[in-house]
N, C-alpha and C positions, 0 to 999 in steps of 0.2 A: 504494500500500500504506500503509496506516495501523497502525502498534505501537507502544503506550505500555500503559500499566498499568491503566485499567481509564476513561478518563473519561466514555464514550459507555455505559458498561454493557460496551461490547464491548473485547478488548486485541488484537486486530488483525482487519485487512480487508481485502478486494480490492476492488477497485472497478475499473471499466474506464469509460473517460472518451470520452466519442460528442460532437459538437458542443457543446461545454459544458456537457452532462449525467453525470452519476454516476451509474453503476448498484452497485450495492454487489453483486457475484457470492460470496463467500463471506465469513464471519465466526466468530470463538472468541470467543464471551464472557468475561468480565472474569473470570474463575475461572482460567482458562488463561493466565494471563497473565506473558509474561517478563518486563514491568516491574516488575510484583509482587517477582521474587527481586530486581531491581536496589533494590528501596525495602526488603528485607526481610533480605540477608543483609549489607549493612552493618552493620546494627542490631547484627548479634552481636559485632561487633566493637569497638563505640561511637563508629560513625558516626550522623549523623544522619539515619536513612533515605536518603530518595530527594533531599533536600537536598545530601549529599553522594554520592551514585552516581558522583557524575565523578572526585573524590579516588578513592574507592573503585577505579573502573577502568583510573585512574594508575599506580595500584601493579603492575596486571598486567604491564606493560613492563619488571617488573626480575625477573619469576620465567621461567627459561629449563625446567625440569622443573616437570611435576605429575603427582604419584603416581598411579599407574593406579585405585590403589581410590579417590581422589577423584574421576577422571575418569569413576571406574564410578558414583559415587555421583549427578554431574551427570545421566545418561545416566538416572538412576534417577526423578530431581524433574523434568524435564521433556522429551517427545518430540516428533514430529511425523511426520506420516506426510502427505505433498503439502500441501496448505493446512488439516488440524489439526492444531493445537499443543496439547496436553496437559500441563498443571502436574501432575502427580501431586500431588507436595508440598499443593497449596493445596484440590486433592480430600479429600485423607487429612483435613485442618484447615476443612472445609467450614464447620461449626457452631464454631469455635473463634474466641476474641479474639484481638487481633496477637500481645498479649504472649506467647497459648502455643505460636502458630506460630514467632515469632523464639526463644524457648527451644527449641522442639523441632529449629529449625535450627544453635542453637548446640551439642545433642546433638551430632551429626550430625557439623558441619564445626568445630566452635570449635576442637580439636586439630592442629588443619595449619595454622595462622594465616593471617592477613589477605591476604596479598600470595599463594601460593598458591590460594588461597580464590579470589580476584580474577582471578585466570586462570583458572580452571578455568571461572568464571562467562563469563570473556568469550569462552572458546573456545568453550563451549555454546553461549552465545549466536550465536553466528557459525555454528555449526553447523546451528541448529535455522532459522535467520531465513536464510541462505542458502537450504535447502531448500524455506521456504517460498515465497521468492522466486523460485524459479526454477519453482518449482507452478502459484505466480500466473502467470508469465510464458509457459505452456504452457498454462494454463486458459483466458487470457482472449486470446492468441495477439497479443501486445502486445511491443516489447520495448524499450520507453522507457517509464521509467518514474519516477512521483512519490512522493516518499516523506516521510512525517508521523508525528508523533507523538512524545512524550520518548524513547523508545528509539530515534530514526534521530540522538538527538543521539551517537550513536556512530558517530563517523569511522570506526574501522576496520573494525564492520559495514558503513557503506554503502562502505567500500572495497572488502571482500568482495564486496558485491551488483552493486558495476559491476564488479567483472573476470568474473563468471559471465560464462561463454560464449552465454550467451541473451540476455543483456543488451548495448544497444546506447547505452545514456542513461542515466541518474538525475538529477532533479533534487530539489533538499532545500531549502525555504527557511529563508532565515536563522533564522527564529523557528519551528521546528518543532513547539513544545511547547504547551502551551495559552496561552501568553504570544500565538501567530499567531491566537486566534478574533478576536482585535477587527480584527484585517485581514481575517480572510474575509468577517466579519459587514459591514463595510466593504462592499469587492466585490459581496457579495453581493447588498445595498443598490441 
């Protein structure tokens, strides 16, 4: 599974892995994308985007309650249903520049502040990249599985996706994010 924010065009995939070939079985293009809210709703806070996501996702380990109408508002920016994931949010801001997307999200979320905010994002996140994980892992009848992309630099998602009961494996390499192409490109070689 590949989920990051937009680098290939596409912000996640399945791929099922045959003798050292890749088939890429389903994909959400770069619109849909969860990395997107991790680079976009720090911003409203005055983080430095997707520079700092991982401060940003720190803070979520110290909010034990998130208000149900933020939970509802999560629920609202982005879904999934087996291996599509839908950003509503980045639908609604199709034609839009960042800055009016990150103002329209500070509408939105700036009144419940950062460390709420933070949760709410990482329990989505868990929610929506669980489900898809477990779609993949029934689609493609797999259940070890590899995991790529900025978004799997999130331990306690891919903690989530190994305890699924479908799941038998994950593996994550140390460099997950686009910092690992000069090693695949290596390899690949």
């Amino acid at each position: 599974l590949t989920i990051d924010a937009a680098g290939d065009g596409l912000s996640s995939a399945v791929y099922e892995a045959t003798d050292g070939t890749l088939t890429r079985v389903r994909a959400n293009d770069d619109i849909d994308s969860v990395g997107k809210l991790w680079a976009q709703i720090p911003t409203v806070f005055g983080f430095k985007g997707a520079r700092h996501a991982g401060k940003f996702m720190g803070m979520a380990a110290y909010v034990k309650e998130v208000p149900d109408d933020l939970r509802e508002e999560f629920r609202e920016l982005i879904k999934v249903d087996g291996t599509d994931i839908v950003n509503h949010h980045q639908r609604r801001h199709v034609d839009s520049d960042y800055e009016t997307i990150v103002h329209d999200l500070k509408d939105r979320l700036g009144d419940y502040g950062a460390p709420k905010v933070a949760r709410a994002l990482q329990d989505r996140t868990e929610e929506v990249l669980t489900e898809f994980a477990r779609a993949a892992v029934d689609r493609v009848g797999r259940s070890r599985i590899a995991l790529a992309g900025g978004v799997v630099a999130n331990v306690k998602l891919n903690q989530r996706i190994y305890e699924l009961p479908e799941v038998e494996k994950i593996f994550v390499h140390q460099n997950m994010g686009d910092g690992g192409l000069g090693l695949g490109a290596a390899l690949n070689v």
